[in-house]
CHARMM-style PDB file with segment names, atoms N, HN, CA, C and O in Angstrom:
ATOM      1  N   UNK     1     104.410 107.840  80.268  1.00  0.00      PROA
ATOM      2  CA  UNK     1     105.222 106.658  80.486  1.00  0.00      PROA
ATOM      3  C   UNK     1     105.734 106.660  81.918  1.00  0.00      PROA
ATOM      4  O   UNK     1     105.733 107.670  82.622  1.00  0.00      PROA
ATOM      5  N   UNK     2     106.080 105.714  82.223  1.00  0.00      PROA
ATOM      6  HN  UNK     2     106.081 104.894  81.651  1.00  0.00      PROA
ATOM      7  CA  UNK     2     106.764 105.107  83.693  1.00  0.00      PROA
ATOM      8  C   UNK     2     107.549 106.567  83.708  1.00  0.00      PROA
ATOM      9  O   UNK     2     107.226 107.408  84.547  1.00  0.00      PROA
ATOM     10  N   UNK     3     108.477 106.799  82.849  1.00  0.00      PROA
ATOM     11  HN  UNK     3     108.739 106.116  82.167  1.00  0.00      PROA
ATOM     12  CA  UNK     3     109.982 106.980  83.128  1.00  0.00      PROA
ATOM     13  C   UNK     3     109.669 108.672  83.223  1.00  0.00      PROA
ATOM     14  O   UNK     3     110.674 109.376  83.321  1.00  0.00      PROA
ATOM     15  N   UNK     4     108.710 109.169  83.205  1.00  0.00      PROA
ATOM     16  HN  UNK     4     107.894 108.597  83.125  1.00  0.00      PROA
ATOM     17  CA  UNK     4     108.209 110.803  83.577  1.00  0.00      PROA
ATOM     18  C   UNK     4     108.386 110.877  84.911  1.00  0.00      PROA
ATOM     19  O   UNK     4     108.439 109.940  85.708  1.00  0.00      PROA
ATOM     20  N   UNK     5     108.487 112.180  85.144  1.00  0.00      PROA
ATOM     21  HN  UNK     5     108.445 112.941  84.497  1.00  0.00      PROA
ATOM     22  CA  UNK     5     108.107 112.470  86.598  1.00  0.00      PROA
ATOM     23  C   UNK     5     107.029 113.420  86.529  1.00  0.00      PROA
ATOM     24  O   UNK     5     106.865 113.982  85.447  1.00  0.00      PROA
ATOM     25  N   UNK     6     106.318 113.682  87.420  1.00  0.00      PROA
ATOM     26  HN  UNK     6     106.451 113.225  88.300  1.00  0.00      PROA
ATOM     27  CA  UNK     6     105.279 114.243  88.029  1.00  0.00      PROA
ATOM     28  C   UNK     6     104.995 115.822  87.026  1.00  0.00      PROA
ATOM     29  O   UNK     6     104.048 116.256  86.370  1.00  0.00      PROA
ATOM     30  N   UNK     7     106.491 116.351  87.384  1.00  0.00      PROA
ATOM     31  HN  UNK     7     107.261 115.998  87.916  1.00  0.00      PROA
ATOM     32  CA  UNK     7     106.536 117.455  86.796  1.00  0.00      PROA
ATOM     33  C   UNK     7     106.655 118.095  85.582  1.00  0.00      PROA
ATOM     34  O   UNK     7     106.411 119.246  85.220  1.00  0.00      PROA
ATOM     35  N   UNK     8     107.314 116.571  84.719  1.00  0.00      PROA
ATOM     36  HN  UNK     8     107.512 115.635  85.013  1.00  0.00      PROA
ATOM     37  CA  UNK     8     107.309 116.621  82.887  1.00  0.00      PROA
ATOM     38  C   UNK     8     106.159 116.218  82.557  1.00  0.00      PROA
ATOM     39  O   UNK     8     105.903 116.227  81.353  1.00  0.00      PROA
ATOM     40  N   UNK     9     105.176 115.772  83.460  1.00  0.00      PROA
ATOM     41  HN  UNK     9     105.383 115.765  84.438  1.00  0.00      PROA
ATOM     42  CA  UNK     9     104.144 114.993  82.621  1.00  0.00      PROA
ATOM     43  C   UNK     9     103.064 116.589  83.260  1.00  0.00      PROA
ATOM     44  O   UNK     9     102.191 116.887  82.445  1.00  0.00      PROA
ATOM     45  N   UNK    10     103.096 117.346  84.323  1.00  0.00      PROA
ATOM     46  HN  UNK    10     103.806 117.104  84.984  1.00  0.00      PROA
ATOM     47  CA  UNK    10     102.278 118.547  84.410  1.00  0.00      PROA
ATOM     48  C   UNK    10     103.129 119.370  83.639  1.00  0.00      PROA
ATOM     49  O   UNK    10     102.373 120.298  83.352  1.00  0.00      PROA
ATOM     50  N   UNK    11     104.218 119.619  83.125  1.00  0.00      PROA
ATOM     51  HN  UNK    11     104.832 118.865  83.358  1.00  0.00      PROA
ATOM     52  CA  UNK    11     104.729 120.561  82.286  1.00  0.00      PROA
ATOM     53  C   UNK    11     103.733 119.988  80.848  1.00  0.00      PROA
ATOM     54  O   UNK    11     102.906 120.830  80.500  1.00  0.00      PROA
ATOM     55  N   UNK    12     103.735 118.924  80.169  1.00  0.00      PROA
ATOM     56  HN  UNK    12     104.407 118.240  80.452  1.00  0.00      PROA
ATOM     57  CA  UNK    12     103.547 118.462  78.795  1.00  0.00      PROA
ATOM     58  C   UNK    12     102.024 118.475  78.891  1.00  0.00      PROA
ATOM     59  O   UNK    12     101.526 118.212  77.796  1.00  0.00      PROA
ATOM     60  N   UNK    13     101.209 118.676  79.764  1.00  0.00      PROA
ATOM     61  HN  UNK    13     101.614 118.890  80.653  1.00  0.00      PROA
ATOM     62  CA  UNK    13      99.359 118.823  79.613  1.00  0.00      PROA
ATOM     63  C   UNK    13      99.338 120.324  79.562  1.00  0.00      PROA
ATOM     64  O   UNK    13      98.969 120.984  78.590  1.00  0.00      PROA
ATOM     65  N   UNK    14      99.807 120.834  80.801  1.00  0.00      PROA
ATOM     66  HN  UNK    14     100.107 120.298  81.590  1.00  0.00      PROA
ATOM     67  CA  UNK    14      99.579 122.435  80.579  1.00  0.00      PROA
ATOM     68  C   UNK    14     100.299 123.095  79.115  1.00  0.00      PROA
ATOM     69  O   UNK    14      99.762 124.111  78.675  1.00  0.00      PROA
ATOM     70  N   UNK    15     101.248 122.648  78.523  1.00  0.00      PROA
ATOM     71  HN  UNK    15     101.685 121.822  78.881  1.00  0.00      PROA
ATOM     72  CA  UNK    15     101.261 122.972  77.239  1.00  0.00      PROA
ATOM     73  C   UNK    15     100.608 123.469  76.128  1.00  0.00      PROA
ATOM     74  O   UNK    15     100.853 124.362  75.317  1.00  0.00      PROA
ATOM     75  N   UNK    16      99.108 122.121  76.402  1.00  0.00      PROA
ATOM     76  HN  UNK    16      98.909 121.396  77.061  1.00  0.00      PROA
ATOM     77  CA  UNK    16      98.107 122.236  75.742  1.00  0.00      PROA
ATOM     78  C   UNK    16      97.094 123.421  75.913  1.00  0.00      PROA
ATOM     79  O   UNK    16      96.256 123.835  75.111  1.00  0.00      PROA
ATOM     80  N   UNK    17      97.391 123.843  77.142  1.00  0.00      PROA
ATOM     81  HN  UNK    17      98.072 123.507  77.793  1.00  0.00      PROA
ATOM     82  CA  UNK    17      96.622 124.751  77.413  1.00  0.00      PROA
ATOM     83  C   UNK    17      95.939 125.800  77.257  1.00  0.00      PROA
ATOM     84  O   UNK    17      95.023 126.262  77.937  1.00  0.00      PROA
ATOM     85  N   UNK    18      96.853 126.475  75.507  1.00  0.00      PROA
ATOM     86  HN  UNK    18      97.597 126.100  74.954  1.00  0.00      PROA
ATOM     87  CA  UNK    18      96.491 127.543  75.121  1.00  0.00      PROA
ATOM     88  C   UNK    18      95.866 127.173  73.782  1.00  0.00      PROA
ATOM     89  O   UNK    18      95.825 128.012  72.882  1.00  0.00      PROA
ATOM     90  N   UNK    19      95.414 126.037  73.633  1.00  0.00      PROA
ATOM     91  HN  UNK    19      95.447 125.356  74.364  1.00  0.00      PROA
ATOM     92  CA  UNK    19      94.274 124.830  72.765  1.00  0.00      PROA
ATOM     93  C   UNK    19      93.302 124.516  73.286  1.00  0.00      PROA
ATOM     94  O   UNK    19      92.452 123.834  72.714  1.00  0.00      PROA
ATOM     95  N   UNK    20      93.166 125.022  74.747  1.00  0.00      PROA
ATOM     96  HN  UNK    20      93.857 125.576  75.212  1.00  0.00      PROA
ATOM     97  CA  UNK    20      91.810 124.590  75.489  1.00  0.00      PROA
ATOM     98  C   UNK    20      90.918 125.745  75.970  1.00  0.00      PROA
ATOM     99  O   UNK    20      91.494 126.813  76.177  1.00  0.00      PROA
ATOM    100  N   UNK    21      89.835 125.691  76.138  1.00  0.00      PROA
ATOM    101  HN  UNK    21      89.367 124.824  75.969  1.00  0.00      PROA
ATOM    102  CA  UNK    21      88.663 126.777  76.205  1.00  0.00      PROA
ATOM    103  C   UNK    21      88.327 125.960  77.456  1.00  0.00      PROA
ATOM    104  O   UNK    21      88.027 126.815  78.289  1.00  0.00      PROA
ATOM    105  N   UNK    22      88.211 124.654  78.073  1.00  0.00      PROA
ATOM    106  HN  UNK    22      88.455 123.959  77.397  1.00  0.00      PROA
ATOM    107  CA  UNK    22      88.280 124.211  79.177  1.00  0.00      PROA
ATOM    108  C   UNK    22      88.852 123.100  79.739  1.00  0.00      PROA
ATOM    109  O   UNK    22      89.767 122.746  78.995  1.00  0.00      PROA
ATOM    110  N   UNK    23      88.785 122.575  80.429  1.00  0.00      PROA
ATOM    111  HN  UNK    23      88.042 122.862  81.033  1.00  0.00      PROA
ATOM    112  CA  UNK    23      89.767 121.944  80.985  1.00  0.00      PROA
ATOM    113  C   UNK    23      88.654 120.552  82.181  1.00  0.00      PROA
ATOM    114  O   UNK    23      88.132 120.712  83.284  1.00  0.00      PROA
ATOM    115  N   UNK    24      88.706 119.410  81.324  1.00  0.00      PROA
ATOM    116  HN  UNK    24      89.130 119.279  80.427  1.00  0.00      PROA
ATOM    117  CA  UNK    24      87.425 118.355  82.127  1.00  0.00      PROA
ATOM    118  C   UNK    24      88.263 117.027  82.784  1.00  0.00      PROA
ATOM    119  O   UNK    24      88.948 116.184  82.205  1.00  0.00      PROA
ATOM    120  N   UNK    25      87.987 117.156  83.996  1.00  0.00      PROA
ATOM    121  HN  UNK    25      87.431 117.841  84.466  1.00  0.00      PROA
ATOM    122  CA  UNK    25      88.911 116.112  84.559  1.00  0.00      PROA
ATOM    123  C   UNK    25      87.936 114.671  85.014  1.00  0.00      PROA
ATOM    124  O   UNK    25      87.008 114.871  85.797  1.00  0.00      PROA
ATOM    125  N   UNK    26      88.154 113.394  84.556  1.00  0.00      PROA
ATOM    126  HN  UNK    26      88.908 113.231  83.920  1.00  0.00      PROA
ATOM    127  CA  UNK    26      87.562 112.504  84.409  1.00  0.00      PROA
ATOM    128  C   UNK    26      87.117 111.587  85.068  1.00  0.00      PROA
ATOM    129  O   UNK    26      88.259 111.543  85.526  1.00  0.00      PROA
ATOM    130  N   UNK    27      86.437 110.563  85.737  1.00  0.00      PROA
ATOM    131  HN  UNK    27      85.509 110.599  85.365  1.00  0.00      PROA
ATOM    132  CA  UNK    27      86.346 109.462  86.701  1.00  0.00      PROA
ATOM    133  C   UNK    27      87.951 108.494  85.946  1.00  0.00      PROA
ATOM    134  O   UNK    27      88.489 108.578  84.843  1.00  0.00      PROA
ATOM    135  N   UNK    28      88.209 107.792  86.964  1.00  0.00      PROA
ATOM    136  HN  UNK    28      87.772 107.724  87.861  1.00  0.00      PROA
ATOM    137  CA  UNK    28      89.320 107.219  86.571  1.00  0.00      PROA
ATOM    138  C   UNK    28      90.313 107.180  87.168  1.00  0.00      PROA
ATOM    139  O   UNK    28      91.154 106.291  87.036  1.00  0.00      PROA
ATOM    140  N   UNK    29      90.427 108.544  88.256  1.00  0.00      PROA
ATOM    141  HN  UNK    29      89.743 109.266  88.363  1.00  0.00      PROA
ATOM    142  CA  UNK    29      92.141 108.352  88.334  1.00  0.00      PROA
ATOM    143  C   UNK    29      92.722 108.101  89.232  1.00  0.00      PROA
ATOM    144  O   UNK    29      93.787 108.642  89.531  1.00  0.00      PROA
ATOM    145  N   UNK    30      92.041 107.039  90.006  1.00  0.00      PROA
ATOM    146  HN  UNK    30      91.176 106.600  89.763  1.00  0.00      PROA
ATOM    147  CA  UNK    30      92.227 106.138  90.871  1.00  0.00      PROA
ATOM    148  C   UNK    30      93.145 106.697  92.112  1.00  0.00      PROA
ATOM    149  O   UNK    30      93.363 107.909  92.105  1.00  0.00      PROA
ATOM    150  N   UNK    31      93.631 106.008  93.046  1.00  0.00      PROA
ATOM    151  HN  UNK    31      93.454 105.024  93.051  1.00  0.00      PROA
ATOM    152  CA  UNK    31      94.190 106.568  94.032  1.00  0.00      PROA
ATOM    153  C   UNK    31      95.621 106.609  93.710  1.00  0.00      PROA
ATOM    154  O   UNK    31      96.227 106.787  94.766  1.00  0.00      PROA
ATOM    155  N   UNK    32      96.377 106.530  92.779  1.00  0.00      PROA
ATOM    156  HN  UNK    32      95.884 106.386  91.921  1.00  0.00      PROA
ATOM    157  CA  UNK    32      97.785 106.232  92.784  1.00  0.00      PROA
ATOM    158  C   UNK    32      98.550 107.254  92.675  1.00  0.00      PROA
ATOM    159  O   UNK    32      98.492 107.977  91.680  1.00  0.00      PROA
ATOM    160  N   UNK    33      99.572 107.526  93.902  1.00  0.00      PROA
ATOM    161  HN  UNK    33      99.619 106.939  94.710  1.00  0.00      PROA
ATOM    162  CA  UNK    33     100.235 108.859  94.079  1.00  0.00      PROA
ATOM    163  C   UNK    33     100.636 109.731  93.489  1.00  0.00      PROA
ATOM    164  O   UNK    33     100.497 110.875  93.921  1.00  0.00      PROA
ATOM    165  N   UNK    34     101.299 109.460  92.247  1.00  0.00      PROA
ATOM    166  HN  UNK    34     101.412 108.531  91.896  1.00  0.00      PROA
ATOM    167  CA  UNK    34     101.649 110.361  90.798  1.00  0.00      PROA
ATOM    168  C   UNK    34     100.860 110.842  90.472  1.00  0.00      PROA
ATOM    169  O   UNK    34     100.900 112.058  90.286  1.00  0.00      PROA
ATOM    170  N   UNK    35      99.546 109.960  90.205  1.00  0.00      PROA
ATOM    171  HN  UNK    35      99.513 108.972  90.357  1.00  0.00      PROA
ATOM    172  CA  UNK    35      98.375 110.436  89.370  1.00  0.00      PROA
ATOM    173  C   UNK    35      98.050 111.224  89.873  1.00  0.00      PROA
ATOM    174  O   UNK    35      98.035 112.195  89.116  1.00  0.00      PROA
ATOM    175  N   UNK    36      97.537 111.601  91.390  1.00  0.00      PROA
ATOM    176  HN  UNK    36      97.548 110.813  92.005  1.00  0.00      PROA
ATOM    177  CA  UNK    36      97.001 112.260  92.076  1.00  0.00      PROA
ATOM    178  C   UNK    36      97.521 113.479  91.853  1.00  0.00      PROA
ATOM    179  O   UNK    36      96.939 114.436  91.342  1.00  0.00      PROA
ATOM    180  N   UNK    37      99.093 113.407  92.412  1.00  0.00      PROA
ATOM    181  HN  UNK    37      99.566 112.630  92.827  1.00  0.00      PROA
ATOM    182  CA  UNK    37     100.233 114.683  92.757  1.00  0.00      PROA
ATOM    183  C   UNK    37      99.827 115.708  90.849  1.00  0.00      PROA
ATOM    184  O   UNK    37      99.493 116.873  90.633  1.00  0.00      PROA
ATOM    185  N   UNK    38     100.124 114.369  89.771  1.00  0.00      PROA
ATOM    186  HN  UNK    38     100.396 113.423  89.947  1.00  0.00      PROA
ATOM    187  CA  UNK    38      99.636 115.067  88.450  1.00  0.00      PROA
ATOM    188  C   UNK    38      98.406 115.863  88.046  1.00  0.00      PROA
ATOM    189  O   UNK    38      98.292 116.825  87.286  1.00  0.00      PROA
ATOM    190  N   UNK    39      97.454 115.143  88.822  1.00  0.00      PROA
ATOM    191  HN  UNK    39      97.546 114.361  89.440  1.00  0.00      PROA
ATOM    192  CA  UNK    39      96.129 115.999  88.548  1.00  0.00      PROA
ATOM    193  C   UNK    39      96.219 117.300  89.633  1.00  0.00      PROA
ATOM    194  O   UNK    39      95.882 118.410  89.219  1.00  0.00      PROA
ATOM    195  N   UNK    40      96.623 117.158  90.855  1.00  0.00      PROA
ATOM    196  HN  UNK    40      96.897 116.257  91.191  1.00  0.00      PROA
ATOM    197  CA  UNK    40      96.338 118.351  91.223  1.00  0.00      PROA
ATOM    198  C   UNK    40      97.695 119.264  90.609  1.00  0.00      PROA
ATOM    199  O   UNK    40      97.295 120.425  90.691  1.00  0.00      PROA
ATOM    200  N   UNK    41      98.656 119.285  90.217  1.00  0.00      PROA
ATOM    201  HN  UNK    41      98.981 118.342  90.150  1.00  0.00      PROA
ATOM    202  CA  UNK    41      99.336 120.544  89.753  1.00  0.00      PROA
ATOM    203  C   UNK    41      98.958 120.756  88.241  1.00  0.00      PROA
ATOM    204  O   UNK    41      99.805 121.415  87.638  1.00  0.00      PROA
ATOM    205  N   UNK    42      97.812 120.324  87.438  1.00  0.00      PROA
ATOM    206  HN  UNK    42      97.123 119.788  87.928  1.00  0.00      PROA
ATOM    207  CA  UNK    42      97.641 120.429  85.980  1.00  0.00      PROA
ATOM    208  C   UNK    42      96.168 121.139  87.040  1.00  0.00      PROA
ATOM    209  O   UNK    42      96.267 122.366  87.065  1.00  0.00      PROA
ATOM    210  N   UNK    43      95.234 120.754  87.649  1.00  0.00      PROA
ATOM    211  HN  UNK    43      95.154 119.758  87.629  1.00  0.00      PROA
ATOM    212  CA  UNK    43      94.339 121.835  87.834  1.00  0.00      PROA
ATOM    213  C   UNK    43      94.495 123.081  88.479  1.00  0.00      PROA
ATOM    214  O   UNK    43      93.713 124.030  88.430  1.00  0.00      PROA
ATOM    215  N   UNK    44      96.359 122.947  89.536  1.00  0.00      PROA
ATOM    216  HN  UNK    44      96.994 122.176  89.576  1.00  0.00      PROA
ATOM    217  CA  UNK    44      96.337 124.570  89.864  1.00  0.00      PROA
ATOM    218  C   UNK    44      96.607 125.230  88.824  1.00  0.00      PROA
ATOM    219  O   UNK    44      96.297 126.422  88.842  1.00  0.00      PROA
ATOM    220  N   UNK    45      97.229 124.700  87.664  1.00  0.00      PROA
ATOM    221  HN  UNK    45      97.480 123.732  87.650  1.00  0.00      PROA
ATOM    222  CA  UNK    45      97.838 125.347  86.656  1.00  0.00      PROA
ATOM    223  C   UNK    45      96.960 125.839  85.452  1.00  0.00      PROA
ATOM    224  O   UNK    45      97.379 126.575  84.559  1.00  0.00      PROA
ATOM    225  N   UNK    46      95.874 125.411  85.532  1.00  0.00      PROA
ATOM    226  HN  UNK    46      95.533 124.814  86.258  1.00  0.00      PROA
ATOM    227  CA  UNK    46      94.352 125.724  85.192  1.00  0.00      PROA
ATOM    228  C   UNK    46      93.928 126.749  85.657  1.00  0.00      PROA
ATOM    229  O   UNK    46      93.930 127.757  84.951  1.00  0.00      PROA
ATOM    230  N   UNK    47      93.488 126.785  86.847  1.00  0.00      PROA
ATOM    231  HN  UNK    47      93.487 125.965  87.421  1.00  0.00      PROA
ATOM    232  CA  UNK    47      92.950 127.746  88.022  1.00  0.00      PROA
ATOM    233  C   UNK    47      93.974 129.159  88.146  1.00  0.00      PROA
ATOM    234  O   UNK    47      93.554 130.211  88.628  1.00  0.00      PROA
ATOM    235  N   UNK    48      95.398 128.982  87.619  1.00  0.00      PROA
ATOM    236  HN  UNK    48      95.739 128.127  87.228  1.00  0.00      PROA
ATOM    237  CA  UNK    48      96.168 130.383  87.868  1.00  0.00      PROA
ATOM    238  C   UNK    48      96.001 130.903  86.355  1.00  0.00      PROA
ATOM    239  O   UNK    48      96.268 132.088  86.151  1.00  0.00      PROA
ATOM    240  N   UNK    49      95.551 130.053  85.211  1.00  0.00      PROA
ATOM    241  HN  UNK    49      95.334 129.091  85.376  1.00  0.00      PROA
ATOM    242  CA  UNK    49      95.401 130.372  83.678  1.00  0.00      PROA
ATOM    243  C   UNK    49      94.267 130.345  83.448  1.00  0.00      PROA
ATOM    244  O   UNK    49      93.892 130.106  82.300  1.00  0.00      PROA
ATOM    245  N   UNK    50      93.255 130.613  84.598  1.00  0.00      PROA
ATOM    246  HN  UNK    50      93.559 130.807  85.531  1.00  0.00      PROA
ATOM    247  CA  UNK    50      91.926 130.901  84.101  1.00  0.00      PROA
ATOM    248  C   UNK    50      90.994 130.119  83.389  1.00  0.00      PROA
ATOM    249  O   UNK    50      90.044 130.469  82.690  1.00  0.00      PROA
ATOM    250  N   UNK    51      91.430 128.983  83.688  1.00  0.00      PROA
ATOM    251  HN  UNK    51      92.202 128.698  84.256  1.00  0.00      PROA
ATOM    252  CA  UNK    51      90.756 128.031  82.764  1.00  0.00      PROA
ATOM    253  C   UNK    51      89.355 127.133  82.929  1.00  0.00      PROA
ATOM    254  O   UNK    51      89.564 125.921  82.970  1.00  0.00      PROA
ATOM    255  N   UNK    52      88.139 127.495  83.017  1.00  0.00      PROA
ATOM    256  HN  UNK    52      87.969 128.480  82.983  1.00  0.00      PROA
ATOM    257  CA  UNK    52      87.481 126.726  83.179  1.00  0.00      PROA
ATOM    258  C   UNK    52      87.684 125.397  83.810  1.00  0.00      PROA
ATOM    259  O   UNK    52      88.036 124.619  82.923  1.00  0.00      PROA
ATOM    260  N   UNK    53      87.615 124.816  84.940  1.00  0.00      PROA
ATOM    261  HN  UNK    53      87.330 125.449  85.660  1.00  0.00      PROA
ATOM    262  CA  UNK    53      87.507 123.651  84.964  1.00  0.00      PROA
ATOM    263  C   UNK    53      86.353 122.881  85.589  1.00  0.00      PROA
ATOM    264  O   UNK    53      85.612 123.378  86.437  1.00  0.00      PROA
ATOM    265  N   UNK    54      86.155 120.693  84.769  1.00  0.00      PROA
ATOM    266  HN  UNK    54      86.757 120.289  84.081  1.00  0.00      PROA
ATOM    267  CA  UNK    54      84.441 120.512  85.336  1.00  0.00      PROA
ATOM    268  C   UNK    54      84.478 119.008  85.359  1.00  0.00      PROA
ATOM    269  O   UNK    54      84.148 118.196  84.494  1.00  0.00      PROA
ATOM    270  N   UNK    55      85.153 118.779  87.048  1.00  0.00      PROA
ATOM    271  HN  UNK    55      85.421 119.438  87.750  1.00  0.00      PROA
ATOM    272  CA  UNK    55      85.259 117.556  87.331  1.00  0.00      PROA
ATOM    273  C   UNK    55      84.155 116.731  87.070  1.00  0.00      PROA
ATOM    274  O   UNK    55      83.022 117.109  87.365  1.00  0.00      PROA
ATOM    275  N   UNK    56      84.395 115.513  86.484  1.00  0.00      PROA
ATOM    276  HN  UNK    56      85.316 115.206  86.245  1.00  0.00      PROA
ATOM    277  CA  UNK    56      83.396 113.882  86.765  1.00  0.00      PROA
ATOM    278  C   UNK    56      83.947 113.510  87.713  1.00  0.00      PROA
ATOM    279  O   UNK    56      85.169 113.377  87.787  1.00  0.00      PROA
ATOM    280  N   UNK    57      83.202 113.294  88.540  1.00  0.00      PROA
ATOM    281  HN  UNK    57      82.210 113.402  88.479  1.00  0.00      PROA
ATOM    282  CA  UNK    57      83.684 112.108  89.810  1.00  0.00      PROA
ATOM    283  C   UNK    57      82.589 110.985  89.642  1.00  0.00      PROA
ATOM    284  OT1 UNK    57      82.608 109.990  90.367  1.00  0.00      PROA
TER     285      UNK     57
END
């Protein structure tokens, strides 16, 4: 939702994290600054938890 910030919405994916065997990041996520700032701290947070990850661009 709107009313997240950056950091509740990368706190509430990496959550999932210990439900995931990998981690696939999608075409889609357009240029918009949140989104961006969101995807890259949910894939460092991947990358320090070892997590497989296997961009679509």
């Amino acid at each position: 939702t709107p009313d997240l910030t950056p950091k509740e919405i990368i706190d509430n994916v990496t959550s999932l994290f210990k439900r995931l065997h990998v981690l696939v990041i999608g075409p889609g996520l357009s240029r918009d600054e949140m989104m961006l700032e969101c995807a890259k701290g949910i894939i460092l947070n991947a990358k320090e938890q070892h997590i497989p990850i296997i961009v679509d661009a």
